[in-house]
C-alpha positions as CSV (number, residue, x, y, z in Angstrom):
1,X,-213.6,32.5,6.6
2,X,-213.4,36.1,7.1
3,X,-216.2,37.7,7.1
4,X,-216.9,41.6,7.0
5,X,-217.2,42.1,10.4
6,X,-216.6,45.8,12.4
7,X,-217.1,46.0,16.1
8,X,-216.9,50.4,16.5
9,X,-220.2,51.2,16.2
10,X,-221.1,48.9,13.4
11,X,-223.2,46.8,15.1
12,X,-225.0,45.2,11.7
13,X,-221.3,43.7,9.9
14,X,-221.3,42.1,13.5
15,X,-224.4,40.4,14.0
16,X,-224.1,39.3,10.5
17,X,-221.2,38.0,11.1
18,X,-222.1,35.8,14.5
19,X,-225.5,35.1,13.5
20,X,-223.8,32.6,10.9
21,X,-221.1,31.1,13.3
22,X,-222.7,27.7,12.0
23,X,-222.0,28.7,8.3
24,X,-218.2,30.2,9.3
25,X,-218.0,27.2,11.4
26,X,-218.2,24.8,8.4
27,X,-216.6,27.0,5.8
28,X,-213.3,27.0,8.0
29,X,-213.1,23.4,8.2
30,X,-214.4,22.7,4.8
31,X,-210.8,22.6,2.9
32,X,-209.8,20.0,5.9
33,X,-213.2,17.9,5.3
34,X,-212.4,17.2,1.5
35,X,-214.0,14.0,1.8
36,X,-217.0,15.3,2.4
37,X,-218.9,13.9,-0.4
38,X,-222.0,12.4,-1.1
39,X,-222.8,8.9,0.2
40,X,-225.9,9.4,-2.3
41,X,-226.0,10.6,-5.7
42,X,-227.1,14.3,-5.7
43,X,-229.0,15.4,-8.6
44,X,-228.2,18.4,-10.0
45,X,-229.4,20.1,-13.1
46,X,-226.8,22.1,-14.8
47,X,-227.3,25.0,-16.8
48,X,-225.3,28.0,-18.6
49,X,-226.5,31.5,-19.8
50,X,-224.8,33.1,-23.2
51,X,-222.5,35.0,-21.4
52,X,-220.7,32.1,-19.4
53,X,-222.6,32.1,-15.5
54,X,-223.3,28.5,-15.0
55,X,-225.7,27.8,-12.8
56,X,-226.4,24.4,-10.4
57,X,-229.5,23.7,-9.3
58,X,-230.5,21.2,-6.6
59,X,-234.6,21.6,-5.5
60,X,-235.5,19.3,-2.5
61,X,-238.8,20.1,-0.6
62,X,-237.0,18.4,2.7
63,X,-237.1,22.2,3.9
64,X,-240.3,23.9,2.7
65,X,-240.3,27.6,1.5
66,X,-236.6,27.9,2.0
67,X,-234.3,28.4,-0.3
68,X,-230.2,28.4,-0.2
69,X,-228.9,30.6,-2.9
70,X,-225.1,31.8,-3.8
71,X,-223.0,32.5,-6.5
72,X,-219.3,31.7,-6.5
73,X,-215.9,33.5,-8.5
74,X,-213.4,31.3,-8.9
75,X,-210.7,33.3,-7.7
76,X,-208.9,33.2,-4.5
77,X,-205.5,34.4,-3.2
78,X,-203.7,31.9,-5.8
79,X,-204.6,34.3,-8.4
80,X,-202.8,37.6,-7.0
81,X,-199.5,38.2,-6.8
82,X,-197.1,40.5,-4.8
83,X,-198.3,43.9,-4.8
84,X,-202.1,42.8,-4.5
85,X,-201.8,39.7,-2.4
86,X,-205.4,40.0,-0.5
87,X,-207.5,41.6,-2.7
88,X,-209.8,38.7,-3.2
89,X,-210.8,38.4,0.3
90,X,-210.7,42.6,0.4
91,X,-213.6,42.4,-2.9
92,X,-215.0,40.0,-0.3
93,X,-215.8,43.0,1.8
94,X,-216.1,45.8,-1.2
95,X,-219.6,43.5,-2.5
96,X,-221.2,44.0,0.7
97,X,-221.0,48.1,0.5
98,X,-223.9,48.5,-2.4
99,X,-224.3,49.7,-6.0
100,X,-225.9,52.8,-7.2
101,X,-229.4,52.2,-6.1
102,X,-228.9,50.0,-2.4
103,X,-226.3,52.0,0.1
104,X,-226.7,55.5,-0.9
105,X,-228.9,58.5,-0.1
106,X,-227.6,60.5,-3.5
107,X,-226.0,58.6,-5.8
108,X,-224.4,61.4,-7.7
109,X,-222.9,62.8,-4.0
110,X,-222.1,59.6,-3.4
111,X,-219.8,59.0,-6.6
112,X,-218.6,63.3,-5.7
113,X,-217.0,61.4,-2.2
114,X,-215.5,58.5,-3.9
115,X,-213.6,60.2,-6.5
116,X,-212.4,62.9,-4.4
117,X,-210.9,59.8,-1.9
118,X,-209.6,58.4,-4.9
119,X,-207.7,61.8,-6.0
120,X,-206.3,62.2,-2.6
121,X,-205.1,58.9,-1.4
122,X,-203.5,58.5,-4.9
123,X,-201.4,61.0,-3.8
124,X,-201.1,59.6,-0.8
125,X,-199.5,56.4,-2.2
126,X,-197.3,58.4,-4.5
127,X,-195.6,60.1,-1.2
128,X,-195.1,56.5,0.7
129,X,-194.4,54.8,-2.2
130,X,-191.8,57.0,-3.2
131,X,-190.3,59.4,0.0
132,X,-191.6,57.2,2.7
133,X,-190.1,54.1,1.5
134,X,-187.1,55.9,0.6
135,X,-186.9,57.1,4.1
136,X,-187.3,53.3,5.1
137,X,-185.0,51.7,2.6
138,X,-182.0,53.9,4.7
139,X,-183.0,53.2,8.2
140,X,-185.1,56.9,8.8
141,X,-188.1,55.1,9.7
142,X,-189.0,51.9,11.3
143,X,-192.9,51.7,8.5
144,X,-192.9,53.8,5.2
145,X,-196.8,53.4,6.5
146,X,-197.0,54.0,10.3
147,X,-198.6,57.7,10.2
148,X,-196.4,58.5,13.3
149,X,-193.7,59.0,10.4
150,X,-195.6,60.8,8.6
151,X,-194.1,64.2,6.7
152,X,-196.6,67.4,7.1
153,X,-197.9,66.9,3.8
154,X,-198.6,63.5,4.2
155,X,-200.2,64.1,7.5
156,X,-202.4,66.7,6.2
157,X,-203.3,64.6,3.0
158,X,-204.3,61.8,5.9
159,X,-206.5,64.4,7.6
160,X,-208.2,65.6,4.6
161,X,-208.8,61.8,3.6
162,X,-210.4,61.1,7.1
163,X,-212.6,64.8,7.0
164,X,-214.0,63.4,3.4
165,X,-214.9,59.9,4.3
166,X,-216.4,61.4,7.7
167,X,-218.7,63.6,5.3
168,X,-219.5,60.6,2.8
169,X,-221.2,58.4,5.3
170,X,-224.2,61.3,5.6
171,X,-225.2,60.5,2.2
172,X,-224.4,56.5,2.8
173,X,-227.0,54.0,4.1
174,X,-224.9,51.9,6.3
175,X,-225.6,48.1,5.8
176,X,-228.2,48.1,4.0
177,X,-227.5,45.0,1.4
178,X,-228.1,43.5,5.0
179,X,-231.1,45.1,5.5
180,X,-233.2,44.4,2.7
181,X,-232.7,40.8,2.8
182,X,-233.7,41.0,6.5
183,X,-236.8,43.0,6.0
184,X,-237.9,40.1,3.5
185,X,-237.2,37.3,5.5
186,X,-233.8,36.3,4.5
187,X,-230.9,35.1,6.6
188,X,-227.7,34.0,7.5
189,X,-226.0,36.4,4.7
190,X,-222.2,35.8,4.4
191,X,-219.8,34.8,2.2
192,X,-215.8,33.9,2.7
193,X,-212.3,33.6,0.4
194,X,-210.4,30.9,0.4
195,X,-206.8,30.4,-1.7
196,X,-209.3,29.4,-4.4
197,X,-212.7,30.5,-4.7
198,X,-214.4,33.7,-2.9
199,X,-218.7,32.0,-2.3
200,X,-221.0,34.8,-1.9
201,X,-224.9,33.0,-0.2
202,X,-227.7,33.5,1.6
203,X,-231.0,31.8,3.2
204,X,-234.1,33.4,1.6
205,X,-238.2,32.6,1.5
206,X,-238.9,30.6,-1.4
207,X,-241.2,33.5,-2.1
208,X,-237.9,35.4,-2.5
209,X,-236.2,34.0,-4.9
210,X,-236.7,37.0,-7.4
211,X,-235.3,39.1,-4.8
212,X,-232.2,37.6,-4.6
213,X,-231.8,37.1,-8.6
214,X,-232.0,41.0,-8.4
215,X,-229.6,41.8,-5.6
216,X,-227.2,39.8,-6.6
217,X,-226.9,40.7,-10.4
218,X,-227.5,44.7,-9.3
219,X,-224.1,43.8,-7.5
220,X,-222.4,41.9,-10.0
221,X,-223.5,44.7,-12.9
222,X,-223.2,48.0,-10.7
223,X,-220.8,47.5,-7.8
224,X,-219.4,50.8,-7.0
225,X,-216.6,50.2,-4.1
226,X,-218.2,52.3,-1.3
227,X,-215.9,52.9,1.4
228,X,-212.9,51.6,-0.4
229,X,-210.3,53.0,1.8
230,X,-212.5,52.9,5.1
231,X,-212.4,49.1,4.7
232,X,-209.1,48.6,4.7
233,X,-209.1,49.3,8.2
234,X,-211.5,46.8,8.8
235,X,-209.4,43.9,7.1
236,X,-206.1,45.7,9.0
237,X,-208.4,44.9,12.2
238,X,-209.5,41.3,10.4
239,X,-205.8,40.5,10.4
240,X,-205.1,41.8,13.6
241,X,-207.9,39.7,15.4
242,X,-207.2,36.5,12.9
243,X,-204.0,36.2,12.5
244,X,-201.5,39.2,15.1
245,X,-203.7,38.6,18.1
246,X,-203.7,34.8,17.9
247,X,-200.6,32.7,20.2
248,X,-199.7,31.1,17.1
249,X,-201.1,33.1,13.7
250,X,-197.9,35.3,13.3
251,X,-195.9,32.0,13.0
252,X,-198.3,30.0,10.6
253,X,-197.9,32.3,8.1
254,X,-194.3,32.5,8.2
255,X,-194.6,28.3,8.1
256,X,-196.6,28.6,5.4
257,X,-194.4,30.7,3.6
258,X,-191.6,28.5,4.2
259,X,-193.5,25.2,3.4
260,X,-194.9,27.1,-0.1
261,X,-191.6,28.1,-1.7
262,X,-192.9,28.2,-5.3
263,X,-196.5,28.2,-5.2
264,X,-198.9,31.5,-5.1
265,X,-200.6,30.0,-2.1
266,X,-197.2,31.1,0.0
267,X,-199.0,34.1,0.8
268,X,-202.0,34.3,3.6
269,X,-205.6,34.6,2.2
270,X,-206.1,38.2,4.2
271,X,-202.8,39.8,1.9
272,X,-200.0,41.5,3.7
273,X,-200.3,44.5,5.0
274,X,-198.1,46.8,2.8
275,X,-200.1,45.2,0.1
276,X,-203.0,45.7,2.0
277,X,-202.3,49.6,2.2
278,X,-201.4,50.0,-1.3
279,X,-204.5,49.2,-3.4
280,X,-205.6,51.6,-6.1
281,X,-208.8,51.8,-7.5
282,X,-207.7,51.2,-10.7
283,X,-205.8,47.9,-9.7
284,X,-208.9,46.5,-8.2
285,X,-211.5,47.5,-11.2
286,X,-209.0,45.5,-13.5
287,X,-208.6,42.6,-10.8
288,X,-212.4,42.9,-11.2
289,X,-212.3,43.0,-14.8
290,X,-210.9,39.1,-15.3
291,X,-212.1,37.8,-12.4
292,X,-215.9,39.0,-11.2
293,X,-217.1,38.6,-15.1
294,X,-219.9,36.0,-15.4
295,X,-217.6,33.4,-17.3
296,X,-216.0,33.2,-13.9
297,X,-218.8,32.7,-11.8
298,X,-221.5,30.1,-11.0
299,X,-224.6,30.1,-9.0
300,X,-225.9,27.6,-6.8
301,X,-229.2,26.9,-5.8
302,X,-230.7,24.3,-3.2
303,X,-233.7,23.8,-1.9
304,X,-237.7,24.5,-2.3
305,X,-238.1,25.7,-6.2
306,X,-239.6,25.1,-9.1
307,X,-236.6,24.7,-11.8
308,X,-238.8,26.2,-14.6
309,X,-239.7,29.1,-12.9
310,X,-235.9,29.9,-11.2
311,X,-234.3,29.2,-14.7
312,X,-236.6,31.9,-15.9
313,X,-236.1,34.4,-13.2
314,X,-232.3,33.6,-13.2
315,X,-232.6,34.3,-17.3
316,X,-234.0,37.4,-16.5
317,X,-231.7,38.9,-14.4
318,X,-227.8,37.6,-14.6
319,X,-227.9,37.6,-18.9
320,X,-227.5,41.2,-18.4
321,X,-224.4,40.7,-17.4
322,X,-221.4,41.3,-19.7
323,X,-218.8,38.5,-20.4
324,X,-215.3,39.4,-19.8
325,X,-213.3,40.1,-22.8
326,X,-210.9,37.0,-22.1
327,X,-211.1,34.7,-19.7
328,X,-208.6,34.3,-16.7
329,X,-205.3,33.5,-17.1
330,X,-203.7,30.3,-15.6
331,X,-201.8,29.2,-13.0
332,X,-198.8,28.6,-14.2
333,X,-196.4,28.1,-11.4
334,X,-196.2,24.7,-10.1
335,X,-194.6,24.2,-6.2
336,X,-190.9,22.6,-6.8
337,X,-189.8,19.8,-5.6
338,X,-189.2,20.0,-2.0
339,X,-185.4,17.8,-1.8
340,X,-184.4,18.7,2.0
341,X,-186.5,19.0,5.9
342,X,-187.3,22.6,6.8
343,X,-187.7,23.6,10.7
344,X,-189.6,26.1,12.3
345,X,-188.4,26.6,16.2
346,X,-190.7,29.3,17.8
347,X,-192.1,30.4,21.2
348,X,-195.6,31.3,21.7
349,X,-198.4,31.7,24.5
350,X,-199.6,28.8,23.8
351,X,-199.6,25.0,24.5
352,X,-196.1,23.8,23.4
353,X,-196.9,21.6,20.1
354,X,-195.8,20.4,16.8
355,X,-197.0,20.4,13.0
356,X,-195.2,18.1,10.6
357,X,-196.4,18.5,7.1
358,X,-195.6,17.4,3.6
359,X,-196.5,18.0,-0.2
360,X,-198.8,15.5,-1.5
361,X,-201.4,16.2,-4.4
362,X,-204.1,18.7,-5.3
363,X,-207.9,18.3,-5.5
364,X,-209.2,15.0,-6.8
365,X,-206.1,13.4,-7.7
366,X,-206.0,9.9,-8.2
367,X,-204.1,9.4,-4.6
368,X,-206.2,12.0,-2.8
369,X,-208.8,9.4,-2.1
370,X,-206.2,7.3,-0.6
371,X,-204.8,10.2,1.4
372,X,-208.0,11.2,3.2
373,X,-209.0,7.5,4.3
374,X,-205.7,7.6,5.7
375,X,-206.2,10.7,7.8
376,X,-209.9,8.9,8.7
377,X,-207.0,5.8,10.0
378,X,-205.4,8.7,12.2
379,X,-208.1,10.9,13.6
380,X,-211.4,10.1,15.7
381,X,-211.5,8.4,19.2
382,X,-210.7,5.1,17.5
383,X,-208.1,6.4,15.6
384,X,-204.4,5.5,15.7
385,X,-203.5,9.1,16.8
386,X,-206.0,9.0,19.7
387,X,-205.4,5.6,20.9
388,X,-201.5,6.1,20.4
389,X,-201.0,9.5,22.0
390,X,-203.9,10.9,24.0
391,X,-205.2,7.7,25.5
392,X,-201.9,5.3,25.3
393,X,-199.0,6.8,26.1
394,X,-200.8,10.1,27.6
395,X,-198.3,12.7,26.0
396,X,-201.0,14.7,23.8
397,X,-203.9,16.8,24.9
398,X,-205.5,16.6,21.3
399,X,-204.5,15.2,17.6
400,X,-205.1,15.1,14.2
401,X,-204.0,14.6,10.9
402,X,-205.2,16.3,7.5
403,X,-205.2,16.0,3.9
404,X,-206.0,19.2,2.6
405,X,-206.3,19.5,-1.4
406,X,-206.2,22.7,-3.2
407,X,-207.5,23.2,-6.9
408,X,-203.1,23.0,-7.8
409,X,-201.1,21.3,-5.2
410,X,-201.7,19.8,-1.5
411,X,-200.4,18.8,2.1
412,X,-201.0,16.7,4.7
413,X,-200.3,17.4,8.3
414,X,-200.1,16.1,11.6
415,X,-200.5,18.3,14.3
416,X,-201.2,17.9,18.2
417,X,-200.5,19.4,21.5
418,X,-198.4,18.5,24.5
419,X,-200.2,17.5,27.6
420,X,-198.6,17.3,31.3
421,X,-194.5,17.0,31.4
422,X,-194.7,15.8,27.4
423,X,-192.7,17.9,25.0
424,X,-193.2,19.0,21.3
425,X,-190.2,16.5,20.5
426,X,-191.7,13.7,22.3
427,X,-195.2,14.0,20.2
428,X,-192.9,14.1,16.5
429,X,-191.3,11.2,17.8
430,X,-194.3,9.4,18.4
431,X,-195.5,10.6,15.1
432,X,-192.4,8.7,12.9
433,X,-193.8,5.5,14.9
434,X,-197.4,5.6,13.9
435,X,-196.1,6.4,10.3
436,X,-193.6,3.6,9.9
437,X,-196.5,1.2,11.1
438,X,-198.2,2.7,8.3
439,X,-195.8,2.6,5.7
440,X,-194.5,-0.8,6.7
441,X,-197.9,-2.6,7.6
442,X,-201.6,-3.1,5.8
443,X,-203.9,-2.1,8.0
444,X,-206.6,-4.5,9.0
445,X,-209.5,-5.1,7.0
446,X,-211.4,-4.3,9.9
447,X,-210.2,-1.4,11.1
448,X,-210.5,-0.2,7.5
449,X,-213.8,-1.0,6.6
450,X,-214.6,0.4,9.7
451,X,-213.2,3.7,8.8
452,X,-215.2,3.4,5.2
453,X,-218.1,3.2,7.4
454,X,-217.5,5.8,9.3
455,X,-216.8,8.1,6.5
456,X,-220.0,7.2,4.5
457,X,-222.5,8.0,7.5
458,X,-220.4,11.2,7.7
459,X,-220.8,12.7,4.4
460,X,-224.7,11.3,4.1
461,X,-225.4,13.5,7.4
462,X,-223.4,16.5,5.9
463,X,-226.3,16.5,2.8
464,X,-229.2,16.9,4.8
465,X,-228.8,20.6,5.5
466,X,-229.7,22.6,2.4
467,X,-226.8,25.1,3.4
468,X,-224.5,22.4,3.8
469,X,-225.4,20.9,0.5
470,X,-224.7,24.4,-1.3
471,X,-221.2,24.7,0.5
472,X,-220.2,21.4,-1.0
473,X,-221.4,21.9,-4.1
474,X,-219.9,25.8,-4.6
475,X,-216.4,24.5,-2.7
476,X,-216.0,21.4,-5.1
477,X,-217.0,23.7,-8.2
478,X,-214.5,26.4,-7.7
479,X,-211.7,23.8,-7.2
480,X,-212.7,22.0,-10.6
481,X,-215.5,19.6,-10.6
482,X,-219.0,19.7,-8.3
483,X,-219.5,16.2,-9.5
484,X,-216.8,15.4,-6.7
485,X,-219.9,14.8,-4.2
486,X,-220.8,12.1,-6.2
487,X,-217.9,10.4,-7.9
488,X,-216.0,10.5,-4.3
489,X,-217.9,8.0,-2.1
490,X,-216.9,5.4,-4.6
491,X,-213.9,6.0,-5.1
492,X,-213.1,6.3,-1.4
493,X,-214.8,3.2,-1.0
494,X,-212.7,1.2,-3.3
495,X,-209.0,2.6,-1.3
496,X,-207.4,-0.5,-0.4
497,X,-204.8,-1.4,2.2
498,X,-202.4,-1.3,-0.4
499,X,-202.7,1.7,-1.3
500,X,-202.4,3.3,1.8
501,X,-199.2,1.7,2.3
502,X,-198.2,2.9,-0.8
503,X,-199.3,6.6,-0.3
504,X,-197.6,6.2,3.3
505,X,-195.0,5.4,1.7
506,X,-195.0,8.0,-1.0
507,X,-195.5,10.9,0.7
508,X,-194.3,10.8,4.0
509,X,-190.1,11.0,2.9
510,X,-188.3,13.2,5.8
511,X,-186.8,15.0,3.0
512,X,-190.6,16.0,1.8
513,X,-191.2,17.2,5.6
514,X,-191.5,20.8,7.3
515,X,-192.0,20.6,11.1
516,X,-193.2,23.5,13.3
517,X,-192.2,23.5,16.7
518,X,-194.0,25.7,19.2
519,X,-192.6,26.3,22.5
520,X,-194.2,27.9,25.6
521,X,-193.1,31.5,26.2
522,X,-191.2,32.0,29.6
523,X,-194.0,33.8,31.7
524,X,-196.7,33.0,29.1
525,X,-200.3,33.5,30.2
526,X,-202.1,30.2,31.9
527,X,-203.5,27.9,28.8
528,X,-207.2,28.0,28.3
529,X,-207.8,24.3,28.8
530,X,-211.2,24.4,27.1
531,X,-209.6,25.9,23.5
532,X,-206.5,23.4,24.1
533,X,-209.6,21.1,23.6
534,X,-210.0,21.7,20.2
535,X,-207.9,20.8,17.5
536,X,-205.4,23.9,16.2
537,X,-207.7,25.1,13.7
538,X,-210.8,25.4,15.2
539,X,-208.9,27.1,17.8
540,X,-207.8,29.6,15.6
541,X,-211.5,30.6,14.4
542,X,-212.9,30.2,17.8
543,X,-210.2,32.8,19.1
544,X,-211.0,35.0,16.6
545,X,-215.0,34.9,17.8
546,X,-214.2,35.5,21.2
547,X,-211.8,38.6,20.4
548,X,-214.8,39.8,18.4
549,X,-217.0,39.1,21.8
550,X,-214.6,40.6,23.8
551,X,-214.7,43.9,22.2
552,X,-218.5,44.4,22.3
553,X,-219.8,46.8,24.4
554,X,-223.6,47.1,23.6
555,X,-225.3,45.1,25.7
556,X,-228.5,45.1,23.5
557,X,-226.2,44.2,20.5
558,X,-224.8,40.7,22.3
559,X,-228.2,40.2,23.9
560,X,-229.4,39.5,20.0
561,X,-226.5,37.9,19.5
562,X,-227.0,35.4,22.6
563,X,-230.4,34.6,21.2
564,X,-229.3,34.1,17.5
565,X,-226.5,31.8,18.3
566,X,-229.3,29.9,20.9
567,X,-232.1,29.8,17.8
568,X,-229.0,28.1,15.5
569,X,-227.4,25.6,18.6
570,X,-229.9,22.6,17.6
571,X,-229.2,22.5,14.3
572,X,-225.1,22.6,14.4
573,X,-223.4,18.9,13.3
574,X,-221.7,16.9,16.0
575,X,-218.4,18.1,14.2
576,X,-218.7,21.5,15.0
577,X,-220.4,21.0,18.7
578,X,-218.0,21.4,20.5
579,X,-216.5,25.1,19.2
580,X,-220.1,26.5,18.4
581,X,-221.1,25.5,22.4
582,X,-217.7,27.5,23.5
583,X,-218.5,30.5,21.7
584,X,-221.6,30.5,23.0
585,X,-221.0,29.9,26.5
586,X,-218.2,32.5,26.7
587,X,-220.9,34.8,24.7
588,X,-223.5,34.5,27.8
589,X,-220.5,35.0,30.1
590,X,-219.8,37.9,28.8
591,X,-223.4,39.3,28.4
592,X,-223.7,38.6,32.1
593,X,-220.9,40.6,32.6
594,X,-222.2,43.6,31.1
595,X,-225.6,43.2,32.7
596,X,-227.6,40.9,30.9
């Protein structure tokens, strides 16, 4: 979930940002809740302009005069390749800076700015591409890109850059996409890029719903790429907070890249950062081209409409939009066959812990089903992995297990963290165990039914939030099918012991495994117990909030903050409790600290 978020004197990206920690909350844990289908059938009424934009529409009066609207592209870092990796989550960004008539003073200045920018970092690239690289390829320079090695044209071409987009933002109006959905009533704008889909949505006013039909087609028809190389410093400080600046981020992308060796999805959502610092304009306006079309994309709408009237209005406004000339290409390389372990040993500041996952099968496949009942076995306070290692044998501080399926391959991990004298090696080891039982054993109809029970209350309380409904429904779209949400709770309900055995027993070969081993630093910082808490991904997002905290220095800007995250506490779902209350605990703390 990465959202467009800039903390130096930017207040507005910010608040936007925090004010939907529920939404970001959800949206990061979405790919690991794949079972979160429908325990109910959810009717939908399908529809699909001339020019390709489908549309779902889902109106429920449980939430009067509010309406959850967003529009999805299915595109996501699987699509790019080296050379662009990123650029889906960097359009992520580019859609919030505003067409021709929201974001701009002077429209015809405005567009002076941005092509003068364009001339000059154009040239820009030329000289690192071609002197600056050269300079690195024989050991002159430690980054072709570090401007502390830059060459006094390059330096003075840098300068010039900064001086221009310094001048643009007088003729800018900063934020204010944000802005007119505020002044109208709306809330909670974000959106976030996955490996497969980038989801674009908002809370409006029933009232509203015109509103958004025209914002959101103005920026689908006349997106102009404002501040197209002022951002990338933003997503260079996205990464750095995400991903640099985390104990364990620098090392889960290298995992990743060693656990993908074929597949497109080797490469992080956020894009390296050469690739990062070498987008053109013309690269991104064809990226655009394929991907951003209306054949691509589909809206979703949930909540208190009249159908008649929104098909209407959506008429209207998105069939002026013009179909791409072809439609998307394919993914066409498939993850090999993985025939031999893979190890990653590293040391972190961090809790020493372990991850040991293997290649298992993509979104909706017939043995997902299987798959995620067996991480439901695993995970919970009844679950094998709790009663096994954090309450039986003591050696692990927290636990889990996950199958995650992606629209064209999948994984399933195990992960947990050492607690007291236990080691990394100890928590594997008592990993194999619980697997064998599983691969050798049925489990008890009991336990398992259980577990079916479980699961079935879960994903009926994750369709009573409208927002929550329109996450589902946009998440299972872009990976292939929305009708997921309803064809899921039966077939997850008809997983038999057998089959897990059989997955178990499938899946889980040592030669199909990659294990990640962390190992605490030698004069590492103390471990924040509460974080060690949370399970490793949650951790990762929460860390990234409270860098973002950290950094604030307006004590009026985290005041609102406080108060936004206060208004949204009652309504967060027991799953995310427990990271939503640290955030804002440590958000208080920190107002407090500045005065508040």
């Amino acid at each position: 979930m990465h959202r467009n978020a800039s903390f130096r004197g930017e207040p507005a990206p910010l608040l936007r940002s925090t004010a939907s920690l529920v939404s970001r909350l959800a949206l990061a844990l979405v790919g690991a809740l794949a079972s979160a289908a429908a325990a109910q059938q959810v009717e939908v009424e399908e529809f699909t302009l001339d020019n390709g934009m489908k549309f779902l529409l889902v109106p429920r009066s449980d939430q009067p005069n509010v309406i959850a609207a967003g529009w999805l592209a299915k595109v996501g870092s699987v699509n790019e390749r080296p050379g662009i990796t990123g650029i889906s989550h960097f359009f992520e960004h580019m859609m919030f800076k505003g067409t021709n008539t929201i974001g701009t003073r002077a429209p015809e200045e405005d567009e002076a700015f941005r092509m003068r920018q364009k001339e000059i970092r154009d040239r820009i690239n030329a000289l690192v591409w071609g002197e600056q690289y050269a300079r690195y390829f024989r050991g002159e320079i430690d980054d072709p890109w570090n401007a502390a090695n830059d060459t006094p044209e390059l330096s003075r071409l840098r300068a010039e850059l900064k001086q221009l987009m310094d001048d643009h933002r007088e003729v800018i109006v900063k934020d204010e996409f944000d802005a007119v959905y505020a002044r109208m009533g709306g809330s909670g704008m974000n959106a976030f890029t996955s490996h497969d889909l980038t989801f674009y949505f908002v809370n409006v006013p029933s009232n509203k719903f015109e509103l958004w039909a025209w914002m959101e087609s103005d920026r689908l028809d006349d997106s102009v790429f404002r501040e197209f190389y002022a951002e990338r410093d933003v997503v260079h400080e996205e990464r750095r907070l995400r991903t640099e600046s985390t104990p364990t981020g620098m090392f889960q992308e290298q995992f990743d890249s060693l656990f993908w060796v074929s597949s497109p999805y080797s490469w992080p959502v956020i894009g390296w950062t050469s690739d990062l610092n070498s987008y053109t304009k013309e690269e991104a306006w064809r990226y655009w081209d394929v991907y951003y079309r209306p054949n691509n994309l589909v809206g979703v709408i949930v909540g208190d409409f009249d159908p008649i009237e929104a098909k209407a209005t959506i008429e209207r406004y998105f069939s002026r939009l013009r179909r791409g000339e072809s439609d998307p290409p394919p993914v066409v390389t498939l993850e090999v066959k993985q025939i031999a372990e893979q190890r990653m040993n590293a040391e972190c500041d961090c809790q020493p812990q372990v991850e040991v996952r293997y290649h298992t099968v993509p979104f909706n496949h017939a043995d997902s089903f299987a798959l995620e009942v067996l991480a439901e076995i695993l995970n919970g306070r009844t679950g094998r992995l709790y009663k096994g290692l954090v309450e039986g044998r003591e050696i692990a501080s927290s636990a889990r297990a996950g199958q995650e399926g992606r629209k064209y391959a999948g994984a399933f991990s195990f992960d947990a963290e050492v607690r007291g004298d236990a080691t990394p090696a100890m928590l594997e080891e008592a990993w194999y165990e619980i697997l064998a039982e599983l691969q050798e054993n049925l489990v008890p109809a009991e336990e398992l039914q259980k577990v079916k029970n479980r699961v079935a209350a879960d994903n009926f309380r994750r369709l009573q939030s409208n927002f929550f409904l329109l996450v589902q429904l946009g998440y299972f779209e872009g990976l292939g099918d929305w009708r997921y949400i309803n064809e899921a709770p039966r077939r997850l309900q008809a997983v038999t012991a057998e089959d897990l055995r059989r997955v178990a027993q499938k899946y889980f070969a040592p030669t199909n495994r990659s294990v990640a081993t962390y190992l605490r630093k030698a004069g590492a910082a103390p471990v924040d117990e509460e974080l060690a808490a949370l399970d490793a991904r949650a951790q990762g997002m929460v860390r990234q909030m409270l860098a973002q905290i950290a950094a604030i220095e307006d004590e009026a800007m985290l005041a609102e903050m406080v108060m936004r995250l206060e208004a949204e506490s009652s309504r967060v779902p027991p799953d995310f409790k427990p990271a939503f209350d640290i955030v804002l605990r440590r958000a208080k703390a920190r107002l407090a600290e500045l005065g508040g």
